[in-house]
C-alpha positions in Angstrom: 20.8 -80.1 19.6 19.3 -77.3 17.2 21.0 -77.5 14.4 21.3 -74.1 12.3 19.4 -73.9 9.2 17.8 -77.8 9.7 14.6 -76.4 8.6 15.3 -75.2 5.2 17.3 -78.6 4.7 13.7 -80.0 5.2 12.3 -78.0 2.8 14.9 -79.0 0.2 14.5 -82.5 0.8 10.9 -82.6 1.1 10.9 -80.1 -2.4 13.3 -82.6 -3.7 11.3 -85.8 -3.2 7.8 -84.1 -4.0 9.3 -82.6 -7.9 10.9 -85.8 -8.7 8.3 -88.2 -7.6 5.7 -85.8 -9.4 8.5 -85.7 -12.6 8.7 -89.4 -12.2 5.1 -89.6 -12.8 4.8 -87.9 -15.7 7.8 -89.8 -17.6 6.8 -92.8 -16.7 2.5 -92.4 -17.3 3.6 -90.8 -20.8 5.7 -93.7 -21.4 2.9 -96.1 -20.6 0.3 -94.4 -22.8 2.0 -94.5 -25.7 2.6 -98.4 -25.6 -0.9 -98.6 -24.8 -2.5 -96.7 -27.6 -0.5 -98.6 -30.6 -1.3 -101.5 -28.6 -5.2 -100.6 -29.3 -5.2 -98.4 -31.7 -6.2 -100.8 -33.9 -9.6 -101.4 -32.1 -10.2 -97.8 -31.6 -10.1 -97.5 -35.5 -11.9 -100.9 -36.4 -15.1 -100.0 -33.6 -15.0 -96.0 -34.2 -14.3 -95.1 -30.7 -15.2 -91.6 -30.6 -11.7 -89.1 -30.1 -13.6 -87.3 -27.3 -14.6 -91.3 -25.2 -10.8 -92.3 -26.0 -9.4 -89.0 -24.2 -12.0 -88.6 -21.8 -13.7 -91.8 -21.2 -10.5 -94.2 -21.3 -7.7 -92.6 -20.9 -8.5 -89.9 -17.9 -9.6 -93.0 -15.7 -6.7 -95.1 -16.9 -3.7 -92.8 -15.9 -5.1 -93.1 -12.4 -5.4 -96.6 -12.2 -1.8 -96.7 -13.4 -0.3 -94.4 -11.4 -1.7 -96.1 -8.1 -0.6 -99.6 -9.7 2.5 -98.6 -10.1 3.3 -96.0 -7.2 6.1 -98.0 -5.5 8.2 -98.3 -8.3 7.7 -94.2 -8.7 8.3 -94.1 -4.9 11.1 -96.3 -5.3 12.6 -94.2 -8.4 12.1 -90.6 -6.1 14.3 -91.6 -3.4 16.8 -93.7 -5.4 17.4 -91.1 -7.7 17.5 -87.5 -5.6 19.5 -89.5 -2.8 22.0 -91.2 -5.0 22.3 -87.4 -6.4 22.8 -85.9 -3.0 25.3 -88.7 -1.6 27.6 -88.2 -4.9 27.8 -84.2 -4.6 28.4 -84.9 -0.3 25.5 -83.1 0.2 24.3 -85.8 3.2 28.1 -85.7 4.4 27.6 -82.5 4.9 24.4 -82.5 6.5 25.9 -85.2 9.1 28.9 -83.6 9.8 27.1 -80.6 10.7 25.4 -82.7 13.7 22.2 -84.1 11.9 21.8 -87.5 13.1 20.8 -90.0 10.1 17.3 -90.8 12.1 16.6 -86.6 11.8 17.7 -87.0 8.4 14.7 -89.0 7.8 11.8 -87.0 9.3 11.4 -84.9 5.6 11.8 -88.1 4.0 8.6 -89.2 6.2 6.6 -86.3 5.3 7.1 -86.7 1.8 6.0 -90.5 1.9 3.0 -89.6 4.2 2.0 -87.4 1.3 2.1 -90.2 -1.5 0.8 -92.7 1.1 -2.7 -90.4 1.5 -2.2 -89.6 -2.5 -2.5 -93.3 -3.1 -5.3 -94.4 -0.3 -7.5 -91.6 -1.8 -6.6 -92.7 -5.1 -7.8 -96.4 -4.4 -10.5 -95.7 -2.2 -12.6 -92.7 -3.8 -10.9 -92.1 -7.0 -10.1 -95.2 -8.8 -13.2 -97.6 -8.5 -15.5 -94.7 -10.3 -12.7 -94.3 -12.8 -12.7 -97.9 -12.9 -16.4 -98.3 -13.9 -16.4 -95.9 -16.8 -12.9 -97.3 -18.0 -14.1 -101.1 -18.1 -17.6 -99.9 -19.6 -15.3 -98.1 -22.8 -12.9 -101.1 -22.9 -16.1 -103.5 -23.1 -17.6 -101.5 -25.8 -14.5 -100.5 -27.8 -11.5 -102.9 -27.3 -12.9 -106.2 -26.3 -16.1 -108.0 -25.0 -15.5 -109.6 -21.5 -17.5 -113.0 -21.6 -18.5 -114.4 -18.6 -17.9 -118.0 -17.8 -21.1 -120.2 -17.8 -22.3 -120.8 -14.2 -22.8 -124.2 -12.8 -24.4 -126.5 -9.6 -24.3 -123.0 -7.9 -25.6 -123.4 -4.6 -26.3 -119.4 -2.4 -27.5 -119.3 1.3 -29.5 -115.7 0.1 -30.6 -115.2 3.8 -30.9 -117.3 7.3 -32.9 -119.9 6.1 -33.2 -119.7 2.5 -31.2 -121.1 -0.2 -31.1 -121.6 -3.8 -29.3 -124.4 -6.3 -28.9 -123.9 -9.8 -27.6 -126.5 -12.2 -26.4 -124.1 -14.7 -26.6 -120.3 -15.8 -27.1 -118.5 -19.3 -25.5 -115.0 -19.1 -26.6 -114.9 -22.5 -30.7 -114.7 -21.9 -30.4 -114.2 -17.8 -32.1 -118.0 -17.5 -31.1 -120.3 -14.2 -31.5 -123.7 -15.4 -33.1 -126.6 -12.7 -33.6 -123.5 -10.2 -34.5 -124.8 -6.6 -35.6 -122.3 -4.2 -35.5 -124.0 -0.2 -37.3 -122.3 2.7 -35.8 -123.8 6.6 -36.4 -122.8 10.0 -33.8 -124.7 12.0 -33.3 -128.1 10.5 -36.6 -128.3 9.0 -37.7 -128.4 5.3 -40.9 -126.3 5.3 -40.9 -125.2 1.8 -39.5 -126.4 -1.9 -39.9 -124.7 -5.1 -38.8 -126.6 -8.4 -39.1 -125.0 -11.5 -37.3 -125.9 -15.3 -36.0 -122.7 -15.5 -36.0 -119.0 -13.5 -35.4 -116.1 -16.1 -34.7 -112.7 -14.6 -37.0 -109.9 -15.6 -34.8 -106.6 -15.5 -38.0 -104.8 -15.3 -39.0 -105.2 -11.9 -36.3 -107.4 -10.6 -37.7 -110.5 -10.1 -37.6 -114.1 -11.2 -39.8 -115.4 -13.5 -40.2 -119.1 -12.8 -41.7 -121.8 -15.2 -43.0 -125.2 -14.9 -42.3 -125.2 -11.3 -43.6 -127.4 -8.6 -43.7 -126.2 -4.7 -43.7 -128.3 -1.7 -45.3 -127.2 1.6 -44.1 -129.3 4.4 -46.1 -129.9 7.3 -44.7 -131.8 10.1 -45.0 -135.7 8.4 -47.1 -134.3 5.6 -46.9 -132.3 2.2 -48.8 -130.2 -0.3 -48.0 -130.0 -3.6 -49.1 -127.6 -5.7 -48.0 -127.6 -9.8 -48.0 -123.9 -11.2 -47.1 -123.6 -15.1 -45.3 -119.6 -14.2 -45.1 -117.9 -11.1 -42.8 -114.5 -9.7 -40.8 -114.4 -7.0 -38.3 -111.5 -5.5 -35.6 -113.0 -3.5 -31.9 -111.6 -2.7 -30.3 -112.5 -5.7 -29.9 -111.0 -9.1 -28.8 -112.4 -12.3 -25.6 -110.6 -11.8 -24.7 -112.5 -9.2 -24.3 -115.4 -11.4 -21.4 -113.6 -13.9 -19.8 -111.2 -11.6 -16.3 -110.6 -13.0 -13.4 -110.5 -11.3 -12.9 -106.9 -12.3 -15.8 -105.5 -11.2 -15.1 -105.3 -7.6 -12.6 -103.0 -8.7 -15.3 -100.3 -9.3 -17.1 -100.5 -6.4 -16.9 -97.9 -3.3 -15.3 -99.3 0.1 -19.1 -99.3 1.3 -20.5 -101.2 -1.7 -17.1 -103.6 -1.1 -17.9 -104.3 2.1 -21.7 -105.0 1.3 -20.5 -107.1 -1.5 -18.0 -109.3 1.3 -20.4 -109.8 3.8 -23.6 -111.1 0.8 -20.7 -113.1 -0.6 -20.2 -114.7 2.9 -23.8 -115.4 3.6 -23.9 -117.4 0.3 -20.9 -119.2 0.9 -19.9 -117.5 -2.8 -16.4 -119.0 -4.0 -15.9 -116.0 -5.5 -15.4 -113.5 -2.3 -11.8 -114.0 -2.9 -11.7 -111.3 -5.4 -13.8 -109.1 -3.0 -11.4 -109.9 -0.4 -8.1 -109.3 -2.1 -9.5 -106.1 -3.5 -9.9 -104.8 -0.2 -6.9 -105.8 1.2 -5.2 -104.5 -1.8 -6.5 -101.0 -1.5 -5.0 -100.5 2.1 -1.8 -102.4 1.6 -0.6 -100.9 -0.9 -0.4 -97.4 0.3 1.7 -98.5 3.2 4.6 -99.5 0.8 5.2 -95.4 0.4 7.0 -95.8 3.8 8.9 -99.0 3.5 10.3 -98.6 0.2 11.3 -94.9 1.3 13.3 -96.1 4.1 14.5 -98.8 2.0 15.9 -96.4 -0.8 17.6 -94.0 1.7 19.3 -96.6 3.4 20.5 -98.1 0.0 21.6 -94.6 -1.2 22.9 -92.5 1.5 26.3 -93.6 1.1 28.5 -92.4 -2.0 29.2 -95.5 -4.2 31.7 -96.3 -6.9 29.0 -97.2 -9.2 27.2 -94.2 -9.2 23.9 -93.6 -9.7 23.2 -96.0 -12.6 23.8 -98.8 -10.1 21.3 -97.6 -7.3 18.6 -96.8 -10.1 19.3 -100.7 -11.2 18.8 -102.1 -7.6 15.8 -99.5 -7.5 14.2 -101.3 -10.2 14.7 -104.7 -9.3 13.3 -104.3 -5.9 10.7 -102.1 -6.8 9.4 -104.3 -9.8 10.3 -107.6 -6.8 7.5 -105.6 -4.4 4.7 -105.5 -6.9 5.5 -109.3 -8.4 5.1 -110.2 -4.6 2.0 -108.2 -4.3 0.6 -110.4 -7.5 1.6 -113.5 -6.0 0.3 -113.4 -3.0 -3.0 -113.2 -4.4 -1.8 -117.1 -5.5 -2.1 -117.8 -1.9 -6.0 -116.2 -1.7 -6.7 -117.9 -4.5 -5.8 -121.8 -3.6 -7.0 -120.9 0.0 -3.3 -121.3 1.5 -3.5 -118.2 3.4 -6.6 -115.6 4.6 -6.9 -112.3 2.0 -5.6 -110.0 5.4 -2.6 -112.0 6.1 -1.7 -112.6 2.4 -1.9 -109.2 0.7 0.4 -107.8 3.6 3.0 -110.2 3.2 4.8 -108.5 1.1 4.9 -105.2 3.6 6.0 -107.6 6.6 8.7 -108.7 4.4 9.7 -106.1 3.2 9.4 -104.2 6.5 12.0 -106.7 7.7 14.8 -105.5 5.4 14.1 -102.5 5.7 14.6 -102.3 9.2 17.5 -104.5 8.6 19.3 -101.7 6.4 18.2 -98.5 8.3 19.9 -99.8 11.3 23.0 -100.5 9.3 22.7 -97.4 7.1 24.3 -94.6 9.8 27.5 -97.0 10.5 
């Protein structure tokens, strides 16, 4: 049925969820900034962070990074709040009663959410990890020094064939401590470097080995040859040793992935971060669509309450959908659950209701 005038209603809905997500924004980032700068501004003053680094440096690549973090609760707030608006001035009586069916209702509502869902993949794919490098770097230099943990009996398969144990790891003079370097083909030992200690020249990124002994297998035999400093170039950096967890949060999807599959090879502990980074990025858009559908089905009926009450249940699940996001990062972490089926729990949950209330929504 062709219902007079339906396309200008989805102009006015898609106008109305576009200006008050965008409004939303902009309250909500302005609100955050302020806690944040008298929450530093104490550093800023005691290290001299230059005005134009605080501005341009910190704070233009942090109100990205919150606005992504935080996009479901602004989603949340959009639909909650314009809905709730329309419902108590009959505005979506009317449009029913004048033959829209609630499931052509929703088709503006779609649009708008496919907007902030390719707002917030760009935003976490191209955007943020960039942002993300120069923000760390200022928050390094100016509000606190991020110390990496010491490394210990680290063992890396670097390639096929080739791995490397370290007893322990200074981050403070790039030195591996009881560095063994081990050379196979199939299940044979064919070479064995020991040294005292590997430090990394950042020159021309290679390991400088002292006091080291290699071992040349041959069949039942061996040579051993005693070498007081020798260099080496192998697939493995001193970084490797004290990557934070934040630092795969500035790196590309291609230098992610790169990062993943090296991790794997090693059999590196420490993928999980890779791994829920990933996963993150591409979850986390989707909730643009289920919390949309979730809001309009929560707030197309006029309610006693008002408003105030739908902007309360808003809240609580939109702040519930990010707590859930965090936690199940709990199951990555204690190996419970794989990174792709953890990190989009919370969207198959929360799919579920959503479904559950859109179907009871138009009775």
């Amino acid at each position: 049925m062709q219902i007079p005038g339906f396309k200008i209603l989805d102009r006015y809905i898609i106008r109305k969820y576009i200006g008050t997500f965008l409004l939303s924004i902009l309250m909500v980032i302005g609100i955050v900034i302020v806690f944040d700068i008298s929450e530093k501004i104490d550093d800023f003053v005691q290290k001299e962070a230059p005005l134009k680094a605080i501005i341009f440096d910190y704070y233009a690549n942090f109100i990205p990074y919150i606005l992504n973090m935080y996009s479901p609760i602004f989603v949340f707030l959009t639909v909650i709040i314009f809905t709730s608006k329309m419902a108590s001035d009959s505005e979506i009586i009317a449009m029913l009663s004048g033959g829209m069916s609630f499931h052509r209702m929703m088709l503006p509502y779609m649009i708008s959410s496919t907007f902030v869902f390719i707002m917030s993949f760009v935003l976490g794919m191209y955007v943020i990890p960039p942002a993300n490098k120069t923000r760390l770097a200022f928050e390094q230099k100016y509000v606190k020094a991020r110390f990496a943990p010491a490394a210990r009996n680290t063992h890396y398969q670097i390639d096929p064939g080739t791995y490397v144990y370290v007893e322990s790891f200074s981050s403070w003079n790039n030195t591996a401590y009881k560095f063994t370097l081990e050379t196979l083909e199939g299940n044979k030992l064919k070479s064995k470097i020991s040294a005292e200690s590997a430090v990394w020249d950042t020159t021309n990124g290679s390991w400088r080995l002292r006091n080291c002994f290699i071992r040349t297998f041959h069949g039942a035999s061996e040579t051993v040859v005693a070498r007081k400093q020798i260099d080496t170039v192998i697939s493995l950096t001193a970084r490797d040793f004290y990557r934070m967890k934040s630092d795969v949060q500035t790196l590309s999807a291609k230098d992610l992935n790169e990062l993943i599959n090296t991790q794997r090879l090693r059999g590196d502990k420490n993928v999980m971060y890779a791994l829920i980074e990933k996963n993150t990025r591409i979850a986390m858009p989707f909730s643009a669509f289920i919390l949309t559908i979730i809001g309009v089905s929560l707030c197309s009926k006029k309610r006693r309450g008002g408003m105030g009450l739908n902007v309360g249940i808003g809240i609580a699940l939109s702040f519930t959908y990010i707590l859930f996001m965090r936690f199940s990062e709990m199951f990555v972490y204690t190996g419970s659950l794989p990174a792709s089926v953890a990190l989009w729990l919370p969207n198959i949950i929360f799919s579920i209701v959503a479904l559950v209330l859109y179907r009871i929504a138009p009775k």
